[in-house]
KEKOL-680606 format. One record per residue: residue number from 0; residue in three letters; z, y, x of N, C-alpha, C, O in turn. Coordinates in Angstrom, 3 decimals, decimal comma, m for minus. Example, Ala and Ser with C-alpha at 12.3 -4.5 7.8 and 13.67 -1.06 7.14 Angstrom:
<nodes>
     i    aa       n.c3       n.c2       n.c1      ca.c3      ca.c2      ca.c1       c.c3       c.c2       c.c1       o.c3       o.c2       o.c1
     0   ALA      7,800     m5,690     13,190      7,800     m4,500     12,300      7,800     m3,300     13,200      8,465     m3,319     14,236
     1   SER      7,080     m2,250     12,850      7,140     m1,060     13,670      7,870      0,030     12,900      8,039      1,138     13,409
</nodes>
This chain:
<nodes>
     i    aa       n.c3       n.c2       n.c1      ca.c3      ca.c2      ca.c1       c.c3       c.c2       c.c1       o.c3       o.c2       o.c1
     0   UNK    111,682     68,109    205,565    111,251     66,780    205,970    111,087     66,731    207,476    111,202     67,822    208,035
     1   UNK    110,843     65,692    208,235    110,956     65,573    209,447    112,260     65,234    210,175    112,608     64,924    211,314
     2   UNK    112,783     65,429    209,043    114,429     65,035    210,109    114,720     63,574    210,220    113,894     62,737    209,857
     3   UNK    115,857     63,265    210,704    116,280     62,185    211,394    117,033     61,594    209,886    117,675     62,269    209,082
     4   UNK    116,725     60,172    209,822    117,170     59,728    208,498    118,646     58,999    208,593    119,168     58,497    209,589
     5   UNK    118,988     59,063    207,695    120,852     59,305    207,739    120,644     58,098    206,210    119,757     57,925    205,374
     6   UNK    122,099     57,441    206,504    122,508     56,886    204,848    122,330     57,415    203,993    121,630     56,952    203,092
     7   UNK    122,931     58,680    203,930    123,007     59,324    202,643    121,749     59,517    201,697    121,774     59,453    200,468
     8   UNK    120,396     59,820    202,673    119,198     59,340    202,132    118,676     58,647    201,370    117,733     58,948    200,638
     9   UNK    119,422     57,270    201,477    118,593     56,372    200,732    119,213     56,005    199,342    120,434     56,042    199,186
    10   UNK    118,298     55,626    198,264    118,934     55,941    197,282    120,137     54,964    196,738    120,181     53,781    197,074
    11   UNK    120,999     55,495    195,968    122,270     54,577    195,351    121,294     53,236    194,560    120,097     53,263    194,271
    12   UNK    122,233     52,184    194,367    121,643     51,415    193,333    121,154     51,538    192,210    121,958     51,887    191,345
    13   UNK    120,130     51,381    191,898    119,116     51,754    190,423    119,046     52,986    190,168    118,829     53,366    189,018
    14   UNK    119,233     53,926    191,290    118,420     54,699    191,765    117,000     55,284    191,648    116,304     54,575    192,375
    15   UNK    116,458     55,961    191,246    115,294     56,098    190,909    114,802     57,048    192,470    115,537     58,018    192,660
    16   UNK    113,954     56,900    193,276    113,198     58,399    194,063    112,186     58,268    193,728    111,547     57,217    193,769
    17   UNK    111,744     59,555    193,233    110,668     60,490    193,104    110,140     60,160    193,864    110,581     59,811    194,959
    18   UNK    108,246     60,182    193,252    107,276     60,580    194,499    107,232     61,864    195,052    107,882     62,778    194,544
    19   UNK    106,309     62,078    196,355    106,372     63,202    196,856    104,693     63,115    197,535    104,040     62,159    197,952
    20   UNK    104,343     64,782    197,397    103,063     65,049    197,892    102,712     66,095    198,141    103,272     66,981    197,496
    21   UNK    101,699     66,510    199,113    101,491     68,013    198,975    100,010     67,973    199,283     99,453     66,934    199,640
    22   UNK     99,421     69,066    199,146     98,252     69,470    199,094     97,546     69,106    200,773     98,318     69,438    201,672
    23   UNK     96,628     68,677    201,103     96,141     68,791    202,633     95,001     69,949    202,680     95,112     70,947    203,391
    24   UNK     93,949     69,703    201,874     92,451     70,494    201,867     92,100     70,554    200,433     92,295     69,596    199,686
    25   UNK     91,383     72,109    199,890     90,962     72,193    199,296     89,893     72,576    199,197     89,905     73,768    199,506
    26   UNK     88,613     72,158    198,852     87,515     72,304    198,868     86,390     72,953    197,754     86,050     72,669    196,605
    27   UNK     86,074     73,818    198,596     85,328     75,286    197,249     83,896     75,463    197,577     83,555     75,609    198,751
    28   UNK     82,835     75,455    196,377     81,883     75,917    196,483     81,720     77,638    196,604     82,797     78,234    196,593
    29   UNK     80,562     78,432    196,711     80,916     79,830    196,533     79,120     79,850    196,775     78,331     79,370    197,588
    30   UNK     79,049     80,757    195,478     77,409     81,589    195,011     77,397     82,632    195,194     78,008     83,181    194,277
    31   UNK     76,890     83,614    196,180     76,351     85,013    195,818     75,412     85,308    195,731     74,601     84,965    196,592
    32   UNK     75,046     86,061    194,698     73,499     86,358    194,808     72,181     86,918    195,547     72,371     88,049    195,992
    33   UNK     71,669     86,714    195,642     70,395     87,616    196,630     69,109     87,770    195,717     68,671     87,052    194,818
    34   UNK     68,696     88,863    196,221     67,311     89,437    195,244     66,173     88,125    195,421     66,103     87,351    196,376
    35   UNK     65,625     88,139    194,625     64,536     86,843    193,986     63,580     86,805    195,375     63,076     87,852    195,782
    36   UNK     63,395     85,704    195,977     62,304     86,123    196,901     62,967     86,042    198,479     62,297     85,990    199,511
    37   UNK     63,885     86,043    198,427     64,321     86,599    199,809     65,724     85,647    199,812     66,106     84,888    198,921
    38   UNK     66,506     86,013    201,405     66,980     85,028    201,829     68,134     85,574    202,861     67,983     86,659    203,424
    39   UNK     69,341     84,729    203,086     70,455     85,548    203,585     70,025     85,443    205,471     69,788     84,304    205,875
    40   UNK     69,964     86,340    206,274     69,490     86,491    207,492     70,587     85,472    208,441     70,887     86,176    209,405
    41   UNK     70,953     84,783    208,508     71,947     84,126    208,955     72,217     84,673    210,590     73,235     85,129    211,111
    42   UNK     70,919     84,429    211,115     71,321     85,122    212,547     71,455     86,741    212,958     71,782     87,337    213,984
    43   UNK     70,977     87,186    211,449     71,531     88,811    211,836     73,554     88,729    211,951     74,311     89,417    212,636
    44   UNK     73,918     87,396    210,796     75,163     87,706    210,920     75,746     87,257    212,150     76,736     87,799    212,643
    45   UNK     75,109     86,208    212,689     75,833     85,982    213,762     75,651     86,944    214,873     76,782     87,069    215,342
    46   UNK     74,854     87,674    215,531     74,695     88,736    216,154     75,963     89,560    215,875     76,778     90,043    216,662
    47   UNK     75,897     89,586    214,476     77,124     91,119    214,182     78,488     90,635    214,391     79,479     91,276    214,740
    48   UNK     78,351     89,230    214,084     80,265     88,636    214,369     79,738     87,318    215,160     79,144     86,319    214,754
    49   UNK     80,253     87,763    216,631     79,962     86,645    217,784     81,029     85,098    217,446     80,855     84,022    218,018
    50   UNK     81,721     85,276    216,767     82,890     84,245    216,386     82,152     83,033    215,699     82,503     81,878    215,938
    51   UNK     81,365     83,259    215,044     80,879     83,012    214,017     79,551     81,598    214,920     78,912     81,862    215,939
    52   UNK     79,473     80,086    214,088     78,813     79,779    214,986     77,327     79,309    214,333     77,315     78,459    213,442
    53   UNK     76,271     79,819    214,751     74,874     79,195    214,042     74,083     78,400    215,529     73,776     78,752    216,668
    54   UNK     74,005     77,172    214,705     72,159     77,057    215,861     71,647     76,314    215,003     72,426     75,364    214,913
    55   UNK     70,537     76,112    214,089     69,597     75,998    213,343     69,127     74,672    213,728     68,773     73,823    212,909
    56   UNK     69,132     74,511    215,011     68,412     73,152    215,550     68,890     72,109    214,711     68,347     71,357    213,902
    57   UNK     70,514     72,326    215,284     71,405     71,055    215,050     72,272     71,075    213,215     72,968     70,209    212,686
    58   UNK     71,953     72,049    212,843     72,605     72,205    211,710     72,064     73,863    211,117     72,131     74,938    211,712
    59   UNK     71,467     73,517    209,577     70,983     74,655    208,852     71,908     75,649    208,622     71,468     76,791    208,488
    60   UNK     73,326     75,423    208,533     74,438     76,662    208,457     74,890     77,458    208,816     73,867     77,708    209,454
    61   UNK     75,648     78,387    209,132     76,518     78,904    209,688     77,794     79,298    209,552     78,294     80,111    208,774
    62   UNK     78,366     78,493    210,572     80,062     78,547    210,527     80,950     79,260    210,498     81,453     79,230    211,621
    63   UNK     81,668     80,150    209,652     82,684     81,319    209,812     83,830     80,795    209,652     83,905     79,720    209,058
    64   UNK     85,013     81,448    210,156     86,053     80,549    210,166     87,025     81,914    209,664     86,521     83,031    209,778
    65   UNK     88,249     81,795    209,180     89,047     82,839    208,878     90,479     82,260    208,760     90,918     81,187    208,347
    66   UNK     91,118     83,533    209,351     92,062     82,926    210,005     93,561     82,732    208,732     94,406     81,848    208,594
    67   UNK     93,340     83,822    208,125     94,564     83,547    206,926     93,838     84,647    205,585     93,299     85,744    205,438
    68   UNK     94,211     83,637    204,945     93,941     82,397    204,368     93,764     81,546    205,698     93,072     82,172    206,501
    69   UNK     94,178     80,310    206,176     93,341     79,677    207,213     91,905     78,789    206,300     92,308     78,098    205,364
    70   UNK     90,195     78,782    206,545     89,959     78,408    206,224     88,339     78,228    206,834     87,882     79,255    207,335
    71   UNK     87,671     77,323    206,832     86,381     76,798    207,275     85,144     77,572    206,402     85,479     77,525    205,218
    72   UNK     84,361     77,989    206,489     82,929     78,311    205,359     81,966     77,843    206,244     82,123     77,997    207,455
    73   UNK     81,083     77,345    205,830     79,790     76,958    205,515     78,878     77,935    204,910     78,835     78,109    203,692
    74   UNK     78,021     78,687    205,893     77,220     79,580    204,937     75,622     79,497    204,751     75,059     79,387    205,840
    75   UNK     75,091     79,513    204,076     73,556     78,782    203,982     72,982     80,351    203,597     73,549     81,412    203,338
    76   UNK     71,561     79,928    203,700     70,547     81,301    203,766     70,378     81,473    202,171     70,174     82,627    201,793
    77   UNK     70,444     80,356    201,092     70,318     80,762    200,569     71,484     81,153    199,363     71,446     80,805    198,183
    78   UNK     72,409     81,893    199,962     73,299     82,358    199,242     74,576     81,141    198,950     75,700     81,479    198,580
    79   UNK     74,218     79,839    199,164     75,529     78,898    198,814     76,491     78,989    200,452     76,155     79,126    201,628
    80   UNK     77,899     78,816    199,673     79,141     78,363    200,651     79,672     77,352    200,013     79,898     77,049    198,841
    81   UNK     79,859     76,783    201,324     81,448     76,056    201,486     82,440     76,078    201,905     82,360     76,140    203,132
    82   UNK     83,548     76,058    201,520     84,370     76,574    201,782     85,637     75,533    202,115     85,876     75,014    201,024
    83   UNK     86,478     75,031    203,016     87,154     74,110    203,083     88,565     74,802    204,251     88,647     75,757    205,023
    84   UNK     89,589     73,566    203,760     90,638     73,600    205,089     91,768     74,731    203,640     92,983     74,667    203,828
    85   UNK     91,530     75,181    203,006     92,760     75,643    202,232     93,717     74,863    201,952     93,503     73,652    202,000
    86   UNK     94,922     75,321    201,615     96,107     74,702    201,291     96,644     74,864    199,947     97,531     74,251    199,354
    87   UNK     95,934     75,785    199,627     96,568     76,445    197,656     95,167     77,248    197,195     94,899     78,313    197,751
    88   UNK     94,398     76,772    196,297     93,124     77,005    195,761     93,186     78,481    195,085     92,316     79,035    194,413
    89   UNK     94,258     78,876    195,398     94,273     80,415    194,371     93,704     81,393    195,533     93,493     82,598    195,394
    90   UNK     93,486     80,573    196,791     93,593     81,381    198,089     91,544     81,256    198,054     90,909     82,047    198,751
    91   UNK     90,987     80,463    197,398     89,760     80,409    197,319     88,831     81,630    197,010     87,720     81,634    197,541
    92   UNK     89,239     82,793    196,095     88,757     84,030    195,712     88,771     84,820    196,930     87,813     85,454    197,370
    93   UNK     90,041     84,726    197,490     89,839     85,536    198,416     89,801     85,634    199,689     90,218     86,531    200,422
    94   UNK     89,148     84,421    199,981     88,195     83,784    201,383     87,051     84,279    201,141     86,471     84,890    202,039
    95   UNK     86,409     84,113    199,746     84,647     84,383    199,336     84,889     85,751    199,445     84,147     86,232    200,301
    96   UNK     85,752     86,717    198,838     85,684     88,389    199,676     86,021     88,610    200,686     85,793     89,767    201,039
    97   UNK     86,422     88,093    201,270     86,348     88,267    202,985     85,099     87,547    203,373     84,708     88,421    204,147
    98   UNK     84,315     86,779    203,429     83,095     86,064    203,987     82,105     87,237    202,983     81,430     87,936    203,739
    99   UNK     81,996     87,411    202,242     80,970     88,376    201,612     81,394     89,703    202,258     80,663     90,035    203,191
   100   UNK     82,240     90,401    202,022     82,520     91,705    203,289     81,712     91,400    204,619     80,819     92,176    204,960
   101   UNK     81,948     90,528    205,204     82,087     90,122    206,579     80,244     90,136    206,386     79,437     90,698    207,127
   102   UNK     80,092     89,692    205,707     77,517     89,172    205,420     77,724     90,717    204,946     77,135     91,441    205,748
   103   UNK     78,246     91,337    204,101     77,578     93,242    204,488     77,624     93,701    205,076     76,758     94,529    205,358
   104   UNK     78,869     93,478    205,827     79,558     94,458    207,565     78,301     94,020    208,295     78,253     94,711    209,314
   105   UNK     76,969     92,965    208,241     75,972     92,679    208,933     74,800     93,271    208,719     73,781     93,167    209,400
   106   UNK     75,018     94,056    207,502     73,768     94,897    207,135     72,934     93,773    206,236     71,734     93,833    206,504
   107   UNK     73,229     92,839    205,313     72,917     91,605    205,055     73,357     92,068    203,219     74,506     92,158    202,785
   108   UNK     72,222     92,267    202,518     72,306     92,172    200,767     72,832     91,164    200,709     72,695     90,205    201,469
   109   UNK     73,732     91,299    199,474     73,817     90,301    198,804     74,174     90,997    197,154     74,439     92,199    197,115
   110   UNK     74,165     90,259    195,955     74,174     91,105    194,833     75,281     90,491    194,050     75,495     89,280    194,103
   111   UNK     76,107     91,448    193,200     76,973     91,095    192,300     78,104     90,135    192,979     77,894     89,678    194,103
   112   UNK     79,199     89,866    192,337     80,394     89,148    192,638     80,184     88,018    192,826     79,635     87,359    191,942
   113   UNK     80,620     87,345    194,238     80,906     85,902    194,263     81,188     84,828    193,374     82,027     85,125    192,524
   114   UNK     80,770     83,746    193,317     81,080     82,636    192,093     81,766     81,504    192,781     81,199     80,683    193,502
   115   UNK     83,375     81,543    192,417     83,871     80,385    193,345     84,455     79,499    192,373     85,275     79,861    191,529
   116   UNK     83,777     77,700    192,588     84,149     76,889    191,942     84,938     75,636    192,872     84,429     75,087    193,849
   117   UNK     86,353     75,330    192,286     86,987     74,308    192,789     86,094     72,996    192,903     85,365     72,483    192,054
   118   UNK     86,302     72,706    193,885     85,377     71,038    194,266     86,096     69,560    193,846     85,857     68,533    193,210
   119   UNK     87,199     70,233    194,705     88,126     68,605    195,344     89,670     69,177    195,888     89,843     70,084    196,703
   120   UNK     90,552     68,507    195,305     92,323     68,862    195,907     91,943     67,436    196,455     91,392     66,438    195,990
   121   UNK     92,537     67,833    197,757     93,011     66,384    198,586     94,384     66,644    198,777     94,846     67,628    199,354
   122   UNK     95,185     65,464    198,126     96,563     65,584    198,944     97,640     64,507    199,623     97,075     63,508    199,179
   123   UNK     98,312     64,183    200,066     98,836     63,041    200,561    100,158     63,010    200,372    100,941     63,956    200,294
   124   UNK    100,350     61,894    200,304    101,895     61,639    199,413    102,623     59,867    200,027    102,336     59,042    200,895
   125   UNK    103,879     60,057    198,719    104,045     58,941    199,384    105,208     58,445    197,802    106,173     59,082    197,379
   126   UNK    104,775     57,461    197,399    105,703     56,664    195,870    106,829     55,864    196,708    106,878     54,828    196,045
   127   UNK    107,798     55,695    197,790    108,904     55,474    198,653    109,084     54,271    197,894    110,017     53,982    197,145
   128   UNK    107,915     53,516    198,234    107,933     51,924    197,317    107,091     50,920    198,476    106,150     51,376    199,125
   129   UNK    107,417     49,958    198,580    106,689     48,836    199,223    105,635     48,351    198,164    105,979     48,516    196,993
   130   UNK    104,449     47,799    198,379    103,456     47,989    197,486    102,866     46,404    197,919    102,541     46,278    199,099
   131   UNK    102,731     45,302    197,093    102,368     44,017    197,632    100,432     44,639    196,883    100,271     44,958    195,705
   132   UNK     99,417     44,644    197,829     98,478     45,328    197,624     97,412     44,222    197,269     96,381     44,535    196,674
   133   UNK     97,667     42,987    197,624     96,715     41,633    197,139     96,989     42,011    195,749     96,175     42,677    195,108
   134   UNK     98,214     41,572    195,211     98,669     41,075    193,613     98,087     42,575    193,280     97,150     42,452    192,491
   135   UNK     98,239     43,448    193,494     97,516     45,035    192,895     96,237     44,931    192,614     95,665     45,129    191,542
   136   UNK     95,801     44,597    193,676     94,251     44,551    193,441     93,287     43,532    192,418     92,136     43,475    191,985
   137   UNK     94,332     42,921    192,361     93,829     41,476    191,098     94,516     42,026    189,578     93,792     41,627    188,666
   138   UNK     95,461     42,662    189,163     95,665     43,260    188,435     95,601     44,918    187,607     95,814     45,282    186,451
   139   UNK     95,250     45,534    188,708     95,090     46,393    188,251     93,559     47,094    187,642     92,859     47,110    188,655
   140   UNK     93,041     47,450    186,930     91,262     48,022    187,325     90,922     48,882    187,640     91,385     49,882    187,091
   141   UNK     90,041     49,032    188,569     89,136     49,761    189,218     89,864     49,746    190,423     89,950     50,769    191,102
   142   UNK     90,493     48,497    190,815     91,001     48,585    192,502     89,934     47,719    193,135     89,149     47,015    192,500
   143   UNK     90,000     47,883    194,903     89,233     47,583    195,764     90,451     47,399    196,924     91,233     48,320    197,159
   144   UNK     90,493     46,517    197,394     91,463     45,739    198,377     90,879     44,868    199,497     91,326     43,726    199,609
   145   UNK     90,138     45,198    200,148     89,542     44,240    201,577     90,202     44,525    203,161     89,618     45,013    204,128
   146   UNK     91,394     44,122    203,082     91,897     44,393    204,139     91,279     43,870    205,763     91,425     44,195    206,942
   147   UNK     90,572     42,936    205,009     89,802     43,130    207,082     88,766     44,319    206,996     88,184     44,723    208,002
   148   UNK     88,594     44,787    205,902     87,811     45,980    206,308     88,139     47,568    206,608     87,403     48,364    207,191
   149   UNK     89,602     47,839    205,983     90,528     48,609    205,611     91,772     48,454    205,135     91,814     48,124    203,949
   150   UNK     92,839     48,594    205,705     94,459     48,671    205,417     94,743     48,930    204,069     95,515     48,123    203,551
   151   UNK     94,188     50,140    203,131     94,363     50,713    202,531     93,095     49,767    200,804     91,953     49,309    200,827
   152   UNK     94,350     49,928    199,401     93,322     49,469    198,232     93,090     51,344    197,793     93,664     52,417    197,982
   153   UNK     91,808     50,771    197,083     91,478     51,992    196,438     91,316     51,612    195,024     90,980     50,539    194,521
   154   UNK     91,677     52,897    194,433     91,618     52,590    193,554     91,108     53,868    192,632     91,157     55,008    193,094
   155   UNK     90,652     53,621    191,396     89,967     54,795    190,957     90,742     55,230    189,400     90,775     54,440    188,456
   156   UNK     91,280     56,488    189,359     92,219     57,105    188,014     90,954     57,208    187,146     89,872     57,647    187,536
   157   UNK     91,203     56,795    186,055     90,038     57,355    184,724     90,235     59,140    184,602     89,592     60,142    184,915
   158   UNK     91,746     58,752    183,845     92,637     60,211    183,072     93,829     60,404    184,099     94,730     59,615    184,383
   159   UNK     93,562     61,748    184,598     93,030     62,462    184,831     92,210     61,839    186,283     92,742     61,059    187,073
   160   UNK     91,037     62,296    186,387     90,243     61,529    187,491     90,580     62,131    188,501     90,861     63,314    188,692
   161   UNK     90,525     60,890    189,429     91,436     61,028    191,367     90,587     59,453    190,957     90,175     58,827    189,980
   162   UNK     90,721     59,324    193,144     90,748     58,471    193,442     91,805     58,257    194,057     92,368     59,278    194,453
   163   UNK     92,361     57,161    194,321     93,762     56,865    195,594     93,237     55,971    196,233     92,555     55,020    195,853
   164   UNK     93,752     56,462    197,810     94,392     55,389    198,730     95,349     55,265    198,607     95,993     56,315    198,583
   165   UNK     96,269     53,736    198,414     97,172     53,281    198,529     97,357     52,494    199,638     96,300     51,921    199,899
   166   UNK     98,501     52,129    200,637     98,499     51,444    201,627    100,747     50,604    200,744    101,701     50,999    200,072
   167   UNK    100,326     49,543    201,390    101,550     48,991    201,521    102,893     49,601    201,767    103,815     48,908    201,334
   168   UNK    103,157     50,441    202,207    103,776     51,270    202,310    104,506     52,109    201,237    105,666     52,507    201,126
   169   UNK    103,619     52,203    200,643    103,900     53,566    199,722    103,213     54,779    199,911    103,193     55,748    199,153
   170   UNK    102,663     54,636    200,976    101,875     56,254    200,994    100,431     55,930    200,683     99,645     54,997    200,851
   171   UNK    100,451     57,096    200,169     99,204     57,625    199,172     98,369     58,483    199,349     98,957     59,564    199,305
   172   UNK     96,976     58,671    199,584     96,000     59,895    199,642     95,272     59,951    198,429     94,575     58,980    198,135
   173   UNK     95,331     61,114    197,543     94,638     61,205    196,384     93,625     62,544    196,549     93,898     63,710    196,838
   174   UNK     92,213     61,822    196,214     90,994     63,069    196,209     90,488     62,992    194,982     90,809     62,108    194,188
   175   UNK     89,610     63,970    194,724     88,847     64,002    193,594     89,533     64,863    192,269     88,966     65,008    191,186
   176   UNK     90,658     65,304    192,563     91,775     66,037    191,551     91,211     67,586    191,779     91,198     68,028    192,928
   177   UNK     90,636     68,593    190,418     90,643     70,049    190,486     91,276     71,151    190,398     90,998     72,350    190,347
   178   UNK     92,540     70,253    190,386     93,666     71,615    190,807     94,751     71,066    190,848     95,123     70,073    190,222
   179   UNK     95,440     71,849    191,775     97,226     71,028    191,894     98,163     70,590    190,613     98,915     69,616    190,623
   180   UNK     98,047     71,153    189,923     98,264     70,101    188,680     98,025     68,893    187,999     98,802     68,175    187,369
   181   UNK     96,331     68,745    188,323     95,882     67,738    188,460     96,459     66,541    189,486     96,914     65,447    189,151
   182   UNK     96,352     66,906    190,393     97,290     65,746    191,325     98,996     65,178    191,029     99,747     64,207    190,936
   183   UNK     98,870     66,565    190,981    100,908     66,175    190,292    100,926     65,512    188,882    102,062     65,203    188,523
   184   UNK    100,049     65,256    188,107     99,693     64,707    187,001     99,155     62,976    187,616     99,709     61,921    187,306
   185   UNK     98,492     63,061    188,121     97,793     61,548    188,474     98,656     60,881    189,706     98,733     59,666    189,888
   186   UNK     99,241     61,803    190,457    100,371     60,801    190,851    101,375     60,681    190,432    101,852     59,655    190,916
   187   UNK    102,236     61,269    189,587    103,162     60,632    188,538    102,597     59,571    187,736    103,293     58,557    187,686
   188   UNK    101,323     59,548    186,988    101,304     58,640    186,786    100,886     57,536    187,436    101,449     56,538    186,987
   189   UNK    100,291     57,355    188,124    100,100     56,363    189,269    101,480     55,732    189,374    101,609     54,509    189,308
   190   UNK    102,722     56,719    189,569    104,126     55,760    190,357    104,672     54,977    188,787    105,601     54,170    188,762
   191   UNK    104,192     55,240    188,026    104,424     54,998    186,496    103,869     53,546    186,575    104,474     52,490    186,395
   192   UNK    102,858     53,713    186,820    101,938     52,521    186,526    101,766     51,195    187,322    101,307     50,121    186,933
   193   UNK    102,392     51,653    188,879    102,812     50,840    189,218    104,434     50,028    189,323    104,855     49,114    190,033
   194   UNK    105,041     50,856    188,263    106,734     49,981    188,222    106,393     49,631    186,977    107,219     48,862    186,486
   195   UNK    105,476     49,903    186,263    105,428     48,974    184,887    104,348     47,554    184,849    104,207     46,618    184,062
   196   UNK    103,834     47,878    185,873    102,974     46,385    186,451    104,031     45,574    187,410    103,663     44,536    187,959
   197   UNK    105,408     46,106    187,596    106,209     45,228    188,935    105,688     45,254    189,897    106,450     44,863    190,782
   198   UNK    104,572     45,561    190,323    104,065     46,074    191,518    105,243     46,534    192,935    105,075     46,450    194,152
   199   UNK    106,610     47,100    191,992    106,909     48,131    193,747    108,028     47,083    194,257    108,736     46,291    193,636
   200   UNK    107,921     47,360    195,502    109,118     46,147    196,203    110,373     46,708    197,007    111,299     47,075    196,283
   201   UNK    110,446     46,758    197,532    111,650     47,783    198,456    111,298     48,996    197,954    110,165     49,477    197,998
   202   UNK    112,420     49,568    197,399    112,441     51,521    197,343    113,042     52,008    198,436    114,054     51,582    198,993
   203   UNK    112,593     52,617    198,621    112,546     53,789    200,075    113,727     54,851    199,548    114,230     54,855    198,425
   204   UNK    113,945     55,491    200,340    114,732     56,581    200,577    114,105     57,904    200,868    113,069     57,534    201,420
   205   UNK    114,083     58,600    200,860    113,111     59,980    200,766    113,064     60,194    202,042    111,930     60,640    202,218
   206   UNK    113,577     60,153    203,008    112,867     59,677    203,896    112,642     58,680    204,945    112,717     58,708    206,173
   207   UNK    112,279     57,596    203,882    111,876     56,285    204,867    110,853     56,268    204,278    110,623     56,897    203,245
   208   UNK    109,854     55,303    205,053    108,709     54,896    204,384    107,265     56,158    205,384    106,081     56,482    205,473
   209   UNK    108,113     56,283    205,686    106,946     57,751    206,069    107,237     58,818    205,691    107,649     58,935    204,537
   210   UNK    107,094     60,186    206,716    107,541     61,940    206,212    106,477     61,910    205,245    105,736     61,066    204,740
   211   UNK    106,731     63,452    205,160    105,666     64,392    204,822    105,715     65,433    205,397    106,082     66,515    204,938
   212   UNK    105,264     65,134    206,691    105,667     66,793    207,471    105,073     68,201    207,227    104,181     68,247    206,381
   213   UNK    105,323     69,014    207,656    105,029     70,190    207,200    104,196     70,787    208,045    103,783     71,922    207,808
</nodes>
């Protein structure tokens, strides 16, 4: 994707294109334990790894960052993380053993194996459809459409649960999905649901309408 768009791109007559999407952020909780009573030293760790950013004033956490996996943590005293900025959730296990290595390499207990639970797949996409987003929003349910307040309708999936942004366009941001399957599930049906409402207007070409860069 990213290239320069050519005829051949766009699709033949009655033509069908596929949606397209990929993952942006995945977002992970993470539990380790600590003995009853007591509490993770946060500024012993930052002492031991200067990278690492705490000030207590402005924020109770402390920030570790790692570089591949590329990914954000959030680490609290009392044993919870967060964990964000992944691209493939299988990569979530083994961010929490590297951030737990990294709190012992500090001289810092902690007990038994990490507990890492998927939060949120965010991913962004695009159904290569023109989208009339008034008539959507009056027909479809659980949409929200106030364009002097936002470009974009929202709208909320029951089965499997996501939320979407939809914009006129065709492109799409879907959150709230717990694993990449999940998304590839709720935006297929999403592009489903809107050619069986007549909803889509110009079809796009895979790449018009907006990339998906890499």
């Amino acid at each position: 994707m990213g290239k320069k768009r050519t005829a051949s791109a766009l699709p033949a007559r009655g033509q069908e294109v596929e949606p397209e999407w990929k993952v942006e952020n995945v977002v992970a909780t993470v539990t380790v334990g600590i003995e009853e009573g007591k509490h993770i030293d946060l500024n012993q760790i930052a002492r031991k790894h200067p990278d690492c950013e705490y000030n207590p004033e402005r924020f109770p956490g402390l920030v570790m960052r790692v570089a591949s996996p590329r990914a954000s943590i959030l680490v609290f005293s009392s044993g919870k993380m967060v964990v964000t900025g992944l691209r493939d959730a299988s990569d979530a296990g083994k961010v929490a053993n590297m951030v737990v290595a990294r709190i012992k390499g500090a001289k810092v207990d902690v007990v038994g194996e990490p507990t890492v639970t998927i939060r949120n797949v965010v991913a962004s996409g695009n159904l290569h459809t023109s989208i009339d987003l008034n008539e959507a929003s009056v027909i479809m349910d659980n949409a929200v459409y106030e364009p002097e307040v936002f470009p974009g309708m929202i709208y909320r999936m029951a089965e499997p649960k996501a939320v979407f942004l939809i914009f006129s366009t065709g492109r799409i941001v879907c959150t709230g999905a717990k694993t990449k399957e999940g998304v590839g599930e709720a935006v297929a049906k999403l592009d489903t649901y809107i050619k069986e409402l007549g909803l889509s207007g110009t079809r796009f070409g895979a790449n018009e309408g907006g990339y998906l860069d890499d």
